[in-house]
ZAMARGU-4260 file (C-alpha; in steps of 0.2 Angstrom, whole numbers, plus 5000, padded with zeros to 4 digits):
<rodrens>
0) 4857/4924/4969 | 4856/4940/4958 | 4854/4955/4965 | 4837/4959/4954 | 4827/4943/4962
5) 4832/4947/4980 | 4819/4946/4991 | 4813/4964/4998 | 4820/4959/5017 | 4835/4950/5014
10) 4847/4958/5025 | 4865/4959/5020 | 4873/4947/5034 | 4861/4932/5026 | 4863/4938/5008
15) 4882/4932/5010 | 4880/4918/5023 | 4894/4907/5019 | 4902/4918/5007 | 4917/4914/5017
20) 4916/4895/5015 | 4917/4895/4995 | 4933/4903/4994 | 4945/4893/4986 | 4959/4887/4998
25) 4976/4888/4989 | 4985/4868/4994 | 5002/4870/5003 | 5017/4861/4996 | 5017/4868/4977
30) 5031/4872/4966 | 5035/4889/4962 | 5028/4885/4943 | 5015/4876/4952 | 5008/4890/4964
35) 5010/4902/4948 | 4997/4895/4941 | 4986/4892/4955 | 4987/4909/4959 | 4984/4915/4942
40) 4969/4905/4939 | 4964/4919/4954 | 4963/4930/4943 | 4954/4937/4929 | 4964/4949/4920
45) 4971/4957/4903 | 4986/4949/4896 | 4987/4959/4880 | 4999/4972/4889 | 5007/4962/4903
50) 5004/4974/4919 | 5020/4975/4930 | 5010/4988/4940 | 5002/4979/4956 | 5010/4992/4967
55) 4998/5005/4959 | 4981/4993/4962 | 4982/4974/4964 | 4968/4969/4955 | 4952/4957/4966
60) 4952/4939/4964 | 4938/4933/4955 | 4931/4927/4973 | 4933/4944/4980 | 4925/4953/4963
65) 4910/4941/4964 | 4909/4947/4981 | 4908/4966/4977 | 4896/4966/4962 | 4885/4956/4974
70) 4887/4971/4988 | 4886/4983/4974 | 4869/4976/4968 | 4862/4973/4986 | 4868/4994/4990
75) 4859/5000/4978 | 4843/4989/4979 | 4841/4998/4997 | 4853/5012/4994 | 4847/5025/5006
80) 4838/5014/5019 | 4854/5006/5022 | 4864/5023/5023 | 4850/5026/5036 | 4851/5011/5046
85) 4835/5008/5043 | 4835/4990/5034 | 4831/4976/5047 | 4848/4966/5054 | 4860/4978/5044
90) 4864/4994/5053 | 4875/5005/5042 | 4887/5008/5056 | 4888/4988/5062 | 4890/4981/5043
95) 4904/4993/5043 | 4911/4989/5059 | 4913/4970/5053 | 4927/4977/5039 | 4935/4988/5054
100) 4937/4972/5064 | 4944/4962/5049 | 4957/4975/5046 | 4961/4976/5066 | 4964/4958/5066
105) 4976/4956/5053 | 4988/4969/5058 | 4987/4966/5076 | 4977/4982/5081 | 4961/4985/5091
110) 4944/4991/5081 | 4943/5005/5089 | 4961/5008/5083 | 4957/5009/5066 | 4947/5020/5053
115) 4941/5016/5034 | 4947/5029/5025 | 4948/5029/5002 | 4967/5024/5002 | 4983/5025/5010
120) 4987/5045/5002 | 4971/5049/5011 | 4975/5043/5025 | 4990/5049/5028 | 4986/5066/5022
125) 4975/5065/5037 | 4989/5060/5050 | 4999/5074/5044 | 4992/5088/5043 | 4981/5085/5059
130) 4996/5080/5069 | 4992/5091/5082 | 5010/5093/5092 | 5017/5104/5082 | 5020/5123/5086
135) 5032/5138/5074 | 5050/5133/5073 | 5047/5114/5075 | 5055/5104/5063 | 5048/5090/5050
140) 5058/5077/5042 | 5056/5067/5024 | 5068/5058/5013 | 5069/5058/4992 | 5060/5039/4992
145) 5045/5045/5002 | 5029/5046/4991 | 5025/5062/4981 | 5009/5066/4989 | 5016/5063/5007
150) 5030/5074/5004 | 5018/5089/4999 | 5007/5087/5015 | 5026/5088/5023 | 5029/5104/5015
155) 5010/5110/5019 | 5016/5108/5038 | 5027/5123/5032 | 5014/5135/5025 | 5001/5130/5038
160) 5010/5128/5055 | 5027/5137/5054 | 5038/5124/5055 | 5053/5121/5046 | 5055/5106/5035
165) 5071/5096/5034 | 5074/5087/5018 | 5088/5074/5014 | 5090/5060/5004 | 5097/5041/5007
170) 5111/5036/5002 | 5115/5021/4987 | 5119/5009/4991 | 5102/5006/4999 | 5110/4995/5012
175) 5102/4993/5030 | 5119/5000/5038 | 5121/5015/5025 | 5100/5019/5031 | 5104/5018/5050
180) 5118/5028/5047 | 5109/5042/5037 | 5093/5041/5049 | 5102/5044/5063 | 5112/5055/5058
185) 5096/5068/5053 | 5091/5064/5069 | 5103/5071/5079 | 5108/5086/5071 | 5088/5091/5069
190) 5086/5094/5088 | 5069/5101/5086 | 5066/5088/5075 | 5044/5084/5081 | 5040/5071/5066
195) 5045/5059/5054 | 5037/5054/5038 | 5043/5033/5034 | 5040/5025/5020 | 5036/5005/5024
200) 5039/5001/5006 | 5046/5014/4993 | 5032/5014/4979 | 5052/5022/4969 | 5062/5006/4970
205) 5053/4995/4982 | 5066/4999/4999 | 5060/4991/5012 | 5072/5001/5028 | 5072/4993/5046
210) 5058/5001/5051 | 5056/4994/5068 | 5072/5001/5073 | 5071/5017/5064 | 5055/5019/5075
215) 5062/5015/5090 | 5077/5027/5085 | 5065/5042/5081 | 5056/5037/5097 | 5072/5040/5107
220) 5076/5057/5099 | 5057/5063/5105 | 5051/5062/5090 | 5035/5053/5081 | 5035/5044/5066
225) 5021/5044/5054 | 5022/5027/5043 | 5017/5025/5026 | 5014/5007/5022 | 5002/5008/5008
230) 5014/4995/4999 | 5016/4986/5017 | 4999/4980/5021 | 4993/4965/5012 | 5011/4963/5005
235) 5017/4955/5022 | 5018/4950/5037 | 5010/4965/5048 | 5010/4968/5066 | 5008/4985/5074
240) 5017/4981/5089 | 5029/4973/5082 | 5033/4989/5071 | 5030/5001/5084 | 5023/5015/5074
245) 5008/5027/5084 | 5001/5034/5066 | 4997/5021/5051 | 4990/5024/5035 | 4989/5011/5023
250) 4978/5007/5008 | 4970/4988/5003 | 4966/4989/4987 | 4985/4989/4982 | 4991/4970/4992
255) 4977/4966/4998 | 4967/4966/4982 | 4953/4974/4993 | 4940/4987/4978 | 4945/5003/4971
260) 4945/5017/4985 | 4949/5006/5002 | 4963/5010/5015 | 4964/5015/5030 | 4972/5022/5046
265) 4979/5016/5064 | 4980/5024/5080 | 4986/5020/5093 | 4972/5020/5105 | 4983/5031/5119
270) 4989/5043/5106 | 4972/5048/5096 | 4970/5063/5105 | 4988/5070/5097 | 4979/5066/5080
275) 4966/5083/5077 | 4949/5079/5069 | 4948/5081/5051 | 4942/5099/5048 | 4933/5100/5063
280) 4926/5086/5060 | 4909/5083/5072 | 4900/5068/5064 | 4910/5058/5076 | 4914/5061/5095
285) 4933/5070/5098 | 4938/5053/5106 | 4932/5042/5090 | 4947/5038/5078 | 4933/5039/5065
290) 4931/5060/5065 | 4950/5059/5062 | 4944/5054/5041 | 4934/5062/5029 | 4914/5055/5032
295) 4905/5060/5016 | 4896/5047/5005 | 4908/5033/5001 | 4910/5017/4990 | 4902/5008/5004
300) 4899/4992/4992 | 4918/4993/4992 | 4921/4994/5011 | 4908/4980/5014 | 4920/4969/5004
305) 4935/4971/5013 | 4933/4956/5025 | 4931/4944/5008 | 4949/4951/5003 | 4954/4950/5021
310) 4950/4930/5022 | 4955/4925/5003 | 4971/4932/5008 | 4973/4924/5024 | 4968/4906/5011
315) 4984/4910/5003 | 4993/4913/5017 | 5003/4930/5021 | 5019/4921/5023 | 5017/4910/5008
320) 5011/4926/4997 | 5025/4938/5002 | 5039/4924/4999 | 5030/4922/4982 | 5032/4939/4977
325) 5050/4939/4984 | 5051/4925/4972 | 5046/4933/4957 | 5057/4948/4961 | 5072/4939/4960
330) 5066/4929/4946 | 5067/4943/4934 | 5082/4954/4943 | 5092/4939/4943 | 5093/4937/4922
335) 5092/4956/4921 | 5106/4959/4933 | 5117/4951/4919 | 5113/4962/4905 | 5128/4973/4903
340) 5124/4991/4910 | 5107/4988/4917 | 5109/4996/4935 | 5097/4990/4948 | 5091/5001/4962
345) 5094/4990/4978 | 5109/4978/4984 | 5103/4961/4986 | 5102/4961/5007 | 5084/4950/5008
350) 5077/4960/5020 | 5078/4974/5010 | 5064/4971/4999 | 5049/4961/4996 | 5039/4963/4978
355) 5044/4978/4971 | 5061/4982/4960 | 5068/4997/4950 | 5081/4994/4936 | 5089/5009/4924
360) 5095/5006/4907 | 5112/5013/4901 | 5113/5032/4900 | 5094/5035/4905 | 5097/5049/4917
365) 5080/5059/4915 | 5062/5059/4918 | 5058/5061/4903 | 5071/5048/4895 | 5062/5038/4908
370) 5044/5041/4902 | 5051/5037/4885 | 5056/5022/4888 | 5038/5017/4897 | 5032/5021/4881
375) 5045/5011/4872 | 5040/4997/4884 | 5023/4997/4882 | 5021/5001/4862 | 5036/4989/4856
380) 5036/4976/4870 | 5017/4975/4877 | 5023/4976/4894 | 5019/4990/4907 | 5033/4995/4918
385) 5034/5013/4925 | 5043/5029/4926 | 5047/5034/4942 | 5056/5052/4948 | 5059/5058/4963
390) 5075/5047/4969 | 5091/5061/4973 | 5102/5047/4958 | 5090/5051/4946 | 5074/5042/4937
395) 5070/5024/4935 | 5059/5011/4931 | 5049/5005/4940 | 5042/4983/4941 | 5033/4977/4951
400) 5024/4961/4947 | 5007/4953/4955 | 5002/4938/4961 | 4995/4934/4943 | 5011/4935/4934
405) 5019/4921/4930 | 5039/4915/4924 | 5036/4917/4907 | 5030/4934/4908 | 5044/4938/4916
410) 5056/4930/4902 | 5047/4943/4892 | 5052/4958/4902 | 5071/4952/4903 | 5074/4949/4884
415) 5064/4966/4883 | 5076/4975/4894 | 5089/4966/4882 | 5082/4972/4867 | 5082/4991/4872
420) 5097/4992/4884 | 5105/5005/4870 | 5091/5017/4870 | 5100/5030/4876 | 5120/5026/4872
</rodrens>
């Protein structure tokens, strides 16, 4: 029904009955061609410029999207009376709480273990820098494939609690013994090491470390590990337990195909108090994982969605979708990996990736070469890959394709890494 002929006291929860029930279910037993174009036909997206970029935002399903608009609409016909909690049957707080309970559910957490927060930087901005365990002369850790923005909230720790930030940098090959080796080597000769930053999924070359057993390394050292798995949720399987992490932050518009401006953070319910309010944050009682997040006026169409993305996803199949993306992965790196001097960034140990790869052409050694050749990509091939700094061997290129790409797209991308393989030679 559209949202301009709803009935003035329709309440959300009957506006969407059943909403659940027409999501398509995606059949088991397809071919790899075949389940492309099932999962593409997800989709409504532009193909003029082929987007090798679902690690920035993965796009809805069309299911998802129709569900959005509709919230959208339904927001804004009772806009502030909802915000209020004053429409009948939908409490602000309670519709909210259904999308807490979704996220909770599919990484293994309890509700009141997790917060809605507008994406995985902010979340994590907020576990770092209200880490509340830190005094002067303690030390921080971080690694050259941690993410930009995680890395200055790091260096923050240094201007705003006097402690000393140790930096280092993994090293290639990316393998799982050459990581162990590195981590616990930083480990052990930082003994006032307090906190680790970990990236679940490098959003630089797609390393995927053993994070389980880097955790329970850290954790034997004394020291806690914030994880970053903004490119972790929605991309695999995902268990907190299993993974042992205390402090989360994730996003879900990025694998989860969840709208613009959704993420969100987990804690641990015994360790909450070691995570400081935001700002003082009082809207929220102290023992409410909720005052550890920013609380003014959101996207709340948006966050009202997230259980539609959380049950299409769970149609596909999180096992079924993570081997996909694996799939396409190798598909391309395989026909590049034989284009004479194309370097990629990570050794072929399975475990070591999931979706997202990085390659360098011959003699690109700059961020700016790298920028030129996103350009080059974009303008002469019609394809969008992505400059990417920040890794201690130098720039690269970043691809990372969605569940909406298919074979032949992928054909395009290897005979374009062909074509310009002596930019810079």
């Amino acid at each position: 029904m559209a949202a301009a002929t709803v009935a003035p006291m329709l309440t959300l929860g009957s506006m969407v009955k059943g909403a659940g029930a027409a999501l398509p279910v995606v059949p088991d037993g397809l071919s790899f061609e075949a389940l492309q174009r099932q999962l593409a036909s997800l989709y409504d997206v532009d193909r003029a410029i082929v987007n090798f970029d679902a690690a920035y935002y993965g796009a809805m399903t069309k299911p998802v999207q129709a569900v959005y608009l509709e919230r959208t609409g339904w927001i804004n016909r009772y806009n502030s009376t909802f915000l209020r909690s004053a429409v009948p049957g939908a409490p602000r707080d309670t519709e909210l709480d259904k999308s807490r309970d979704a996220v909770a559910h599919m990484i293994g957490a309890q509700p009141d273990e997790i917060a809605l927060a507008g994406g995985g930087t902010e979340a994590l901005y907020a576990l770092i820098t209200n880490y509340g365990l830190l005094k002067a002369g303690d030390a921080v850790i971080y690694c050259d494939v941690d993410y930009d923005e995680m890395q200055y909230a790091m260096d923050y720790l240094e201007q705003s609690r006097g402690v000393r930030v140790v930096r280092f940098s993994l090293p290639e090959p990316h393998s799982r013994a050459n990581i162990m080796a590195t981590y616990k080597k930083i480990l052990k000769e930082t003994p006032r090491a307090k906190l680790l930053l970990l990236t679940h999924v490098s959003n630089r070359n797609g390393l995927i470390p053993p994070v389980k057993d880097i955790v329970a390394m850290a954790r034997a050292y004394g020291v806690d590990v914030i994880l970053d798995s903004a490119q972790a949720v929605g991309q695999m399987p995902f268990d907190v337990d299993e993974i042992g992490a205390d402090f989360i932050g994730f996003s879900l518009h990025k694998w989860l195909a969840a709208p613009l401006g959704t993420g969100g953070v987990y804690i641990r319910k015994s360790r909450q108090k070691d995570i400081l309010p935001w700002l003082g944050n009082r809207i929220h009682a102290a023992d409410d994982i909720r005052a550890r997040i920013p609380t003014g006026t959101v996207d709340f169409a948006a966050r009202l969605t997230v259980p539609t993305a959380v049950e299409m996803q769970a149609r596909i199949g999180i096992d079924r979708k993570f081997a996909h993306l694996r799939a396409l992965r190798d598909y391309w790196v395989a026909r590049a990996s034989d284009i004479q001097g194309v370097e990629m960034m990570l050794p072929p140990e399975k475990d070591n990736y999931g979706a997202i790869s990085a390659f360098r052409l011959p003699g690109m050694t700059t961020g700016e070469q790298a920028k030129q050749a996103q350009a080059r990509f974009i303008e002469r091939h019609k394809l969008l890959v992505v400059a990417k700094a920040g890794l201690a061997s130098g720039s690269v290129l970043r691809v990372t394709p969605g569940l909406f790409n298919s074979s032949e797209e992928l054909d395009r991308l290897v005979r374009a890494i062909q074509a310009e393989r002596s930019l810079f030679l």
